[in-house]
C-alpha positions, 0 to 999 in steps of 0.5 A: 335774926336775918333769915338765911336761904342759902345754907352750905357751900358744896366746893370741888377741890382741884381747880376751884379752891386749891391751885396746883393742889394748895388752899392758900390763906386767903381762901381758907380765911373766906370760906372759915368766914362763911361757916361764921355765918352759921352755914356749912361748908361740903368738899366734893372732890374726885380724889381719894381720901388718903391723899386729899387727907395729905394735900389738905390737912385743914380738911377738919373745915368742912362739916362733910367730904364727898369723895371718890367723885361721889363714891365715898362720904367722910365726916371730918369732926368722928372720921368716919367714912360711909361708900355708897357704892361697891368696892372695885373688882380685883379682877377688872383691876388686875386686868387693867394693870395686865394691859398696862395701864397706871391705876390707883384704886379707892373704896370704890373708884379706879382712877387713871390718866389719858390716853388710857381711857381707850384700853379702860373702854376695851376691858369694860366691854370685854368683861361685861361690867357695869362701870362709866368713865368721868373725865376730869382734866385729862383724868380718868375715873372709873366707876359703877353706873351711876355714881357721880358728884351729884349722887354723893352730895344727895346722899351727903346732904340727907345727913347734914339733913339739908335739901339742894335748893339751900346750897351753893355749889362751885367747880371748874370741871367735867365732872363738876357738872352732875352737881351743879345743876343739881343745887339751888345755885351754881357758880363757876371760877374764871378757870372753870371751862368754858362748858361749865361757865355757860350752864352756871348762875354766877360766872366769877371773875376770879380764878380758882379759890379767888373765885371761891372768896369772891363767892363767899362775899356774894352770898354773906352780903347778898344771900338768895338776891344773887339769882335772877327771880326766874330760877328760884322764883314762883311764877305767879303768872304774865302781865299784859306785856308778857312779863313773867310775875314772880314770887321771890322766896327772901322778898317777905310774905304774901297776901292773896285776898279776895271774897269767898268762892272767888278762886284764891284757893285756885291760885294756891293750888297752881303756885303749890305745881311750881314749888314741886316743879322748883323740887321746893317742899311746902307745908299748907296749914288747912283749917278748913279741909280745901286741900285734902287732895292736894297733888305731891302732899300728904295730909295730916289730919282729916274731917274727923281726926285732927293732926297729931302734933309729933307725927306732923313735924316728923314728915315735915322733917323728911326730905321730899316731904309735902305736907298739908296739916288739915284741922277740919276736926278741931273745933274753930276756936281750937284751930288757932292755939293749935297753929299757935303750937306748930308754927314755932317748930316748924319755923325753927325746922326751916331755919335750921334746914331750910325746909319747908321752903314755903308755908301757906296758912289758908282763913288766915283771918282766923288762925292770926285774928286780931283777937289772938294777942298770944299769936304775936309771940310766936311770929318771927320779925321776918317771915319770907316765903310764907303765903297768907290766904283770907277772905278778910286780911283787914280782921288779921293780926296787924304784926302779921299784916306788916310783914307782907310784902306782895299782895294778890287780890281777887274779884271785882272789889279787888282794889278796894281790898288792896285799900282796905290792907292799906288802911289796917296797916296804917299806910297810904295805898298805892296809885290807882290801879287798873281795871282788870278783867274777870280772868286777871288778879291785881297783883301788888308789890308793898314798897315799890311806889307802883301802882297794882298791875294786872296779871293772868294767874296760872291755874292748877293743872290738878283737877280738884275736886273743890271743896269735897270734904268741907262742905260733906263733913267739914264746918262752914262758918255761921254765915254760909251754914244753911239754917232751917228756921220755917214759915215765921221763924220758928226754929233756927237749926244750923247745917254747918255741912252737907251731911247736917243738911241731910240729917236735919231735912229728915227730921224737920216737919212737913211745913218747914221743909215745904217753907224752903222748898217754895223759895227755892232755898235748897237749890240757892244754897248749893249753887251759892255756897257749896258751888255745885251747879249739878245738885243745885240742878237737880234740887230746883227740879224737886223744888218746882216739880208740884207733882212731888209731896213733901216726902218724896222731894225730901227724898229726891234732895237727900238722894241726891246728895249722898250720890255726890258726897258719900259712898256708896249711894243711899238706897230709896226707901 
């Protein structure tokens, strides 16, 4: 099934689909096509409803009508209406009407024709209302402050429960501007003036509902490959000439692969910035707990009560809604078959609503594993806009492995792993690819016959505390956990976390502790694996004081830890 990323049409009425007030056949027929597609089509017009009820009858197409230049929502399928702004004031009417001025009233506009609009400023202002004046073509719309097209589509799209980046809008006129710009793309007919041409996407060649057909087989044909990759893109960052690098939502997934610890969850964290800053809602699954405190999103779950299933999908159902879904509390082997209980929900939630527009699934290695056969089930054929991160993608599903497209790679081995995808997938890699500094990742597109390019990342501007909660509470695979195993191997205690460290170093015999604590493998541990230089620091000062017995540096270590990772500060003994 061909994924849609645009999802409704929002049209004006006058001048856009209608020609001296008429719909012809030709444009009903396109736009009866368009809802074929499985779209929605949304009038947003600055007319009343009795009278756009009167001039098109064929007003049943639509699924939802902004009328009253956004003053007025009106379902065409139950015929009802919902006025998300006041009524008019009977005296502000009687007023204008006393000054001679033609009037014709809504459920919340007042409506005239210029050159009035100067004796409409005058009673305004006398009367000390809060309304505005839209200019339409030579109309004249007043209403309350802050009422537009925009305003009302907002408030439309909330309950068809669609989100802007999923529409497309066209207009001709003044008051189409508000919500144009507010859509993921806009486009203008060739009547359209020439103020509203210059700030669209697409200007059409055709005029009124001729353009409207002609953006009706654009979007069919081409769906989201109508715009530039700069307007509903994520910047990714610049390559040595520049360019702009750029992540397109409908071009398929994305791989970003490199060792642990070498900055991958860094370079998701900055494309998550430029999804918010885009107003583009995201979902991260986290197994691991690395984006607890993400900025703009709320966390489900934490490291010791795992996500609920109904409360996630719920706000991910709500608009605006950035959600991280952190399984830090399931057991490893529970992660995966709860991803696997998820993700079809949350993909038919996108497919209906196209929201989340972006999912990333961090260790995806282990929540597709090769292992997982039963995981394949649930895996659409195409999955666009979906961001893979991993420390081993050659150990990852092979069917999910196929469906990416762009591929980020890390670290010095970063064409080696580009090599190693290659292979898992069973196809021949790509040119050689350059050499690339530390700050650089090599960055990938599948399918193009082009060598990797070298490409500065953007980084967050979030200060992220990295790693927090996972390395405190969390559980870190056997081969980062630390094991107290003392002189000749005789034990093998696991500390999968820093609080098991803890515990365990007060518990272990004298000469286990003082067997590491001679070898400096405290203070190895913490800079290599938890990547924390100031506790790594301080345990190389216990670990080469000889002042110190071996109470008194297992206290200093412990101390140590508690001060950073929990609250408040352990008191000495």
């Amino acid at each position: 099934m061909r994924i849609m990323y645009f999802l409704a049409l929002a049209t004006d009425y006058d001048g856009t689909i209608a020609h001296h007030g008429a719909v012809d056949e030709p444009t009903l027929a396109a736009l009866e096509r368009f809802k074929k597609t499985g779209r929605r089509l949304i009038l947003v017009t600055g007319r009343e409803l009795p009278d756009l009820k009167t001039v098109f009858p064929q007003l049943d197409l639509f699924d939802l009508a902004v009328v009253e230049n956004g003053a007025l929502l009106y379902d065409p399928a139950t015929e009802k209406e919902h006025c998300i702004a006041p009524p008019p004031s009977p005296a502000f009417v009687q007023e204008l009407r006393r000054r001679g001025v033609p009037v014709s009233t809504g459920r919340s506009i007042v409506a005239t024709w210029e050159p009035h609009e100067k004796t409409v400023i005058d009673v305004i202002r006398d009367m000390g209302l809060d309304l505005q004046i839209i200019f339409n073509k030579g109309a004249v719309m007043i209403l309350p402050a802050g009422i537009n097209k925009a305003v009302g589509l907002k408030a439309g799209l909330k309950r068809l429960d669609l989100a802007e980046p999923n529409v497309v809008a066209v207009g001709d006129a003044e008051n189409d501007h508000a919500f144009l710009l507010s859509c993921g793309c806009s486009a203008a007919v060739a009547n359209a003036l020439p103020t509203v041409k210059d700030e669209c996407d697409i200007q059409l060649a055709s005029h009124h509902g001729g353009g409207v057909q002609e953006l009706v087989e654009l979007i069919v044909r081409d769906d989201a490959r109508v715009l530039a990759p700069r307007r509903h893109g994520i910047l990714v960052g610049h390559d040595r000439e520049g360019r702009e690098v750029y992540l397109e939502p409908h071009r398929g997934t994305v791989l970003i692969a490199g060792s642990s610890g070498i900055g991958k969850s860094t370079i998701a964290t900055a494309l998550t910035e430029r999804m918010v800053e885009k107003a583009l809602e995201f979902c991260v699954f986290d197994p691991e707990g690395d984006y607890a405190e993400l900025d703009g999103a709320v966390s489900v779950g934490d490291p010791k009560s795992a996500p609920i299933l109904d409360e996630t999908l719920n706000l991910l159902r709500k608009l605006s809604a950035n959600v991280v879904v952190n399984t830090q509390a399931l057991r490893v082997p529970e992660r995966p078959t709860f991803f696997a209980k998820i993700l079809p929900q949350v993909l038919s939630l996108r497919a209906r609503t196209g929201r989340p527009h972006w999912l990333l699934i961090d260790e995806a290695h282990h929540l597709l594993t090769a292992e997982r056969e039963d995981v394949i089930q649930v895996l659409p054929e195409h999955m666009p806009a979906t961001i893979f991160v991993t420390v081993h993608p050659e150990t990852m599903l092979p069917a999910a492995l196929k469906r990416v497209q762009y591929v980020m790679t890390l670290g010095p081995n970063a064409a080696q792993v580009i090599r190693n995808f290659c292979k898992a997938v069973g196809e021949k890699p790509p040119p050689r690819a350059p050499a690339h500094a530390e700050e650089e990742i090599l960055f990938w597109e599948r399918g193009a016959r082009k060598a990797p390019i070298a490409v500065k990342a953007l980084h967050p501007r979030q200060a992220k505390n990295r790693h927090v909660r996972k390395y405190a509470e969390g559980e870190l695979p056997k081969d980062f956990s630390f094991y107290f195993r003392g002189p000749g191997n005789r034990l093998n205690l696991r500390a999968q976390n820093l609080m098991l460290f803890a515990q365990i170093a007060e518990g272990v015999d004298d000469a286990t502790w003082e067997h590491h604590r001679r070898s400096g493998d405290y203070s190895g541990w913490f800079r290599r694996v938890i990547k924390d230089e100031e506790l790594a620091a301080e345990a190389a000062a216990a670990e080469s004081d000889s002042q110190l017995d071996p109470s008194e540096s297992r206290l200093r270590i412990i101390d140590a830890i508690h001060r950073r990772y929990t609250a408040p500060a352990r008191a000495p003994h």
